[in-house]
N, C-alpha and C positions, 0 to 999 in steps of 0.2 A: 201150373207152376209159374207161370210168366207174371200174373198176377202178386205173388210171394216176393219175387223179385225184385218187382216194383214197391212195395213194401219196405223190403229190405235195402233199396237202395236211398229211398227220398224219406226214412222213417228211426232214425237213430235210437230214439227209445224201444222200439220194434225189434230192433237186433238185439236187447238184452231185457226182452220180454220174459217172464217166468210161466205163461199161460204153457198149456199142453197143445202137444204137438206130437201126431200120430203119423208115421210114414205109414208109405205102400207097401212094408212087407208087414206091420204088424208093430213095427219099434214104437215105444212110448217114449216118447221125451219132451223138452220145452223147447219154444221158437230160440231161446240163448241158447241153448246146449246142441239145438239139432240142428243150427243154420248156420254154420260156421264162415269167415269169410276165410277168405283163401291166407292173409298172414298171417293168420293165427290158429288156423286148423292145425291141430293134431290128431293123426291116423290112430282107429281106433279098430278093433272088429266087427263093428256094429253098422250098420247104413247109415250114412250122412249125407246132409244136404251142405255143400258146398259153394258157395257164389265168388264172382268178383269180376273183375275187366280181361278179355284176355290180349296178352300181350304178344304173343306169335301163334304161329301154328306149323304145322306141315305131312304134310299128305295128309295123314288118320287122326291126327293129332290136335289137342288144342291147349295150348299152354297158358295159365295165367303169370309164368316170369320164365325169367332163363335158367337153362341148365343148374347153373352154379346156386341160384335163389333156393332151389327147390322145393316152389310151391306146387300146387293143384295142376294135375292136369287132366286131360279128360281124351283120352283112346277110343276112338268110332271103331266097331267094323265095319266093313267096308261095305255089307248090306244094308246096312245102318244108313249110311252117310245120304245117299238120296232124299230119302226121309225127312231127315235131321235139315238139309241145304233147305228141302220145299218149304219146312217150318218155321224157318227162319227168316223165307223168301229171297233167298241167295241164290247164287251162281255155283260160288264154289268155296273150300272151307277157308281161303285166305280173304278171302271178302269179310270174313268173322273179326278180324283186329283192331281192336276198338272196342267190340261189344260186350256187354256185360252176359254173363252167364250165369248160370244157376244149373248145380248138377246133382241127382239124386241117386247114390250107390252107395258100395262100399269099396274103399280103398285098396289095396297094394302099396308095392315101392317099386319106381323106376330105377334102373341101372346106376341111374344120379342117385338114391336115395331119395328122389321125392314122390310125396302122395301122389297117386292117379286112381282114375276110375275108370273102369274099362263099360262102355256104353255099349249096349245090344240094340237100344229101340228109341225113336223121336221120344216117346211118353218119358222119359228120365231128363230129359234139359230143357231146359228156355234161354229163348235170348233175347235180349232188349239192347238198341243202337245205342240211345247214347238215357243216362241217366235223369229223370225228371230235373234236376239242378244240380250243378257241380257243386253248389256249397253245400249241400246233401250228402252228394258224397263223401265230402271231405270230413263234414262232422262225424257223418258215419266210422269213416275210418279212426278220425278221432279219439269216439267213444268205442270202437272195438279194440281197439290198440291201447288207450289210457283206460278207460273204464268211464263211468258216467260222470260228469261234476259234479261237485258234492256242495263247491261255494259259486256264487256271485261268476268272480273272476275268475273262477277254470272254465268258463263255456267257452264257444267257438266265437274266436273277434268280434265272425257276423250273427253271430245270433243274437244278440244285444240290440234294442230295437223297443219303439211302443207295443205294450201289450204284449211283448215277449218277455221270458223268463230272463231276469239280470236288469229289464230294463230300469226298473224301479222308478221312483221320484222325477232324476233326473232323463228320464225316456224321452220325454218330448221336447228336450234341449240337446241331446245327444246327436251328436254328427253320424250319419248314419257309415259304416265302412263297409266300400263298397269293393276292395279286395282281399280276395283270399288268401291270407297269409300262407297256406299250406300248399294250393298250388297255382296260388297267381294266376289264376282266372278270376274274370266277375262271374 
């Protein structure tokens, strides 16, 4: 799983791939339809594979926003969590804050109203520290939030460049930009 992750995180066209894509119970579906990221999933009854950064945690918990957002979140049992800590190579679940996750179930609704997946076993998550490249990220998020660009001038600032898509003509005159407009990291 951890592999897919990484994929999904440094691979933007990946995330609205239309290839198939078979889960572990048996689900058929595409890598777009079946790898949702966490602000745009919508709970369904089906198993979904869920990703994205998470932003708190506590005790059994692992949340990718707060309460009020009501994104993904993802419920250990408690037999589970050793497990899950050794796979990760952690200490303990707040060590997790920052990491990107990847989770494969099927949903519910927390008390907030938001999606969660309740976790029995290590084999359903993956976690990776920090993202192959922030500006991956961001594009990613990007294109899962806007959808693909269609022209020139809707791709991501930085992806404009020699030998990149948009660079055109002028690519090897172009100043290359080297912040991220979305989250202000190089």
């Amino acid at each position: 799983m951890r592999p897919l992750l990484r994929k999904l995180i440094s691979s933007p066209e990946f995330c609205v791939d239309r290839r198939p894509l078979t889960l572990s119970d048996g689900t058929r579906t595409t890598i777009a339809e079946g790898c949702q990221y966490v602000e745009v999933y919508h709970p369904t009854d089906a198993t979904s594979i869920v990703w994205g950064k998470i932003k708190t945690t506590k005790a059994d918990w692992i949340n990718s926003g707060f309460r009020d957002e009501k994104l993904s979140a993802v419920r250990m049992r408690k037999d589970a969590i050793p497990n899950i800590l050794k796979a990760a190579d952690v200490q303990s679940v707040g060590d997790l804050v920052g990491w990107y996750f990847l989770v494969e179930g099927q949903f519910g609704e927390t008390s907030a109203g938001g999606p969660y997946a309740s976790l029995r076993d290590a084999n359903r998550i993956a976690f990776l520290l920090t993202p192959l490249c922030r500006l991956a990220e961001c594009y990613a998020q990007d294109i899962l939030l806007k959808g693909v660009p269609e022209r020139e001038d809707d791709v991501h600032p930085n992806d404009v460049g020699p030998g990149e898509r948009g660079g055109g003509e002028d690519a090897e005159r172009a100043e290359p930009k080297l912040l991220c407009t979305r989250c202000a990291f190089l």
